[in-house]
C-alpha positions in Angstrom: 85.8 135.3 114.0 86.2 132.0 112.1 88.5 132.7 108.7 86.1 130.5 106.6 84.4 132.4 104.4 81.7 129.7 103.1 80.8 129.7 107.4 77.2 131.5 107.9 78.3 134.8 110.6 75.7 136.0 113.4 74.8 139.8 112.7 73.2 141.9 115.6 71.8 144.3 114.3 70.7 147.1 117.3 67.7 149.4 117.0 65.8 151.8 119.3 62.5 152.6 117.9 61.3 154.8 114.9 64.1 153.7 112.5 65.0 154.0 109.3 63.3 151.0 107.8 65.0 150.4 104.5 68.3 150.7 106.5 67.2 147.5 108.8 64.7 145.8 106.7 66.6 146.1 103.4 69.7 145.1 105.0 68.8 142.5 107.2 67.3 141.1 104.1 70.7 141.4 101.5 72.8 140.1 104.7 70.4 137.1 104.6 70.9 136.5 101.6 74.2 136.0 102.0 74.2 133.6 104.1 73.8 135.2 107.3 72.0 134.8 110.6 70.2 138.5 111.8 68.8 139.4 114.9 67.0 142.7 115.3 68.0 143.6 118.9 66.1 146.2 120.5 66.2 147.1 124.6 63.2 146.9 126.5 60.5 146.2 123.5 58.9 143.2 121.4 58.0 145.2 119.1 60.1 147.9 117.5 58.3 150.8 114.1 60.3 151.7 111.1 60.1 155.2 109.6 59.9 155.9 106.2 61.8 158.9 106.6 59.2 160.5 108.5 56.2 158.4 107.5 55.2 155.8 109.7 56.3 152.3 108.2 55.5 149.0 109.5 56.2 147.1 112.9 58.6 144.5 113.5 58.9 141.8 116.1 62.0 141.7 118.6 64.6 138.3 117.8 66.6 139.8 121.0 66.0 141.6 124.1 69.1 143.8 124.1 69.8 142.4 128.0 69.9 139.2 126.7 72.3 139.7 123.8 75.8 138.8 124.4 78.5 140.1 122.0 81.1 137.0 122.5 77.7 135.3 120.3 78.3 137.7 117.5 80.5 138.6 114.3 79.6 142.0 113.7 77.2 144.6 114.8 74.8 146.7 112.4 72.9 150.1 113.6 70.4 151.1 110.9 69.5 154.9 111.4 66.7 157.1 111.4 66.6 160.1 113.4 64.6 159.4 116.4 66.4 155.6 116.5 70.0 156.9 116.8 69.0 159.7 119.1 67.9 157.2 121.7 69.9 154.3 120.8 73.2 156.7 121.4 72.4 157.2 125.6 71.5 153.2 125.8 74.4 152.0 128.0 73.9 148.6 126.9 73.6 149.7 123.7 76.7 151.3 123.8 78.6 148.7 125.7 77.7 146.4 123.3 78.9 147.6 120.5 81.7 148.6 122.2 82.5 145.1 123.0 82.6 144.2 119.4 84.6 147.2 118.2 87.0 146.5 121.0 87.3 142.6 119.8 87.8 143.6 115.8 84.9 142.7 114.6 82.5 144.3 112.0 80.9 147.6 113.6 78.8 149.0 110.7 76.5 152.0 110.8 74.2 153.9 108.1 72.8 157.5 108.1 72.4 159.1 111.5 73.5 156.1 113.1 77.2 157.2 113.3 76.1 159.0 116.3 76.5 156.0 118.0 80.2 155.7 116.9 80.6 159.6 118.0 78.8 159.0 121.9 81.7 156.1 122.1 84.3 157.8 121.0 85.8 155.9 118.0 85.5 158.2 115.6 88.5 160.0 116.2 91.1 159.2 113.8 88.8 157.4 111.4 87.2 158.4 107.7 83.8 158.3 108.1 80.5 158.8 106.4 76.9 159.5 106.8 74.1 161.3 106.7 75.0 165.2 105.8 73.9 166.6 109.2 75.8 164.9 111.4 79.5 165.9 109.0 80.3 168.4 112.2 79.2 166.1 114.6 82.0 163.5 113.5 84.7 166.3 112.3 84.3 167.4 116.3 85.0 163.9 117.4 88.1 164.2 115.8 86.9 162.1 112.5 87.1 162.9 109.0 83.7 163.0 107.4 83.6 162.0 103.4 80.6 162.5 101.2 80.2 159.0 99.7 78.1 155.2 99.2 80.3 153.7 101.9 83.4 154.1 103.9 85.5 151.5 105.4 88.0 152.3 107.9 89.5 149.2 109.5 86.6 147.1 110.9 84.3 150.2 110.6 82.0 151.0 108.0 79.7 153.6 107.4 77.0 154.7 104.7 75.5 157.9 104.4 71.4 156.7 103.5 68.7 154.4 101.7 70.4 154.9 98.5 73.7 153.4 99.5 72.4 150.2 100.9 73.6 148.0 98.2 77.5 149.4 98.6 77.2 149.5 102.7 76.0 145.8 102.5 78.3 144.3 100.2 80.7 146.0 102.1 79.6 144.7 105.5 79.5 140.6 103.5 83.4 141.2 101.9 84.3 142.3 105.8 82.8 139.2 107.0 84.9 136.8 104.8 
């Protein structure tokens, strides 16, 4: 990652289908506002649905077909949740090697509400204070993490946020870790 913090940063931001949509849609947007380039990555689709909690909410065109999407291009990686999105997203094996690849090269891995199922199905929770939504507290305690019940928790290069509510902290958390 380039040290300059007035440099614009690429953001993938990785989703299945049948997401939360506040977690992408308001995100994306406050990232944007920052100064940052988005892509909405999704495997397999040009078109992915976002879920107001269980409502349908609207569609969204594709920036990225996840085969397409290289990691070296990219600063940080953001997984909005939803139920039905992490579910899926979490057995993707390009999903998964993806953000892998940019856990494994420090940069920003960040992921709100069920989406730290992703982080579990990798294995890099273990070690690491985490938060998110309140069902999946065993999930992560099992993987060896420590769960916390707050807006946001950063843990080295990972951060996590627990739902809608906490967007503002988990994305000004995500900007400061980008410069």
């Amino acid at each position: 990652m380039d040290d300059d913090t007035n440099t614009t940063k690429r953001i993938a931001m990785i989703v299945h289908d049948y997401f939360e949509q506040a977690e992408m849609e308001d995100v994306r947007i406050l990232l944007q506002q920052a100064g940052h380039e988005v892509d909405l990555i999704a495997a397999d689709k040009e078109e992915v649905h976002g879920l107001h909690h269980v409502e349908m909410g609207d569609t969204f065109d594709v920036d990225v077909q996840l085969a397409d999407a290289d990691p070296e291009e990219y600063d940080a990686v953001v997984l909005p949740g939803g139920t039905v999105n992490a579910d899926q997203l979490r057995i993707v094996p390009d999903a998964l090697n993806f953000v892998e690849s940019i856990y494994n090269n420090d940069k920003v891995v960040a992921a709100i509400c069920h989406a730290p199922w992703v982080l579990v199905s990798l294995g890099l929770v273990e070690g690491k204070t985490i938060t998110s939504y309140p069902t999946l507290k065993d999930d992560i305690q099992n993987a060896g993490g420590k769960w916390i019940d707050q807006d946001v928790a950063v843990d080295g290069h990972m951060i996590t946020s627990r739902n809608p509510d906490d967007i503002p902290a988990f994305s000004s958390a995500i900007v400061s870790a980008l410069q």
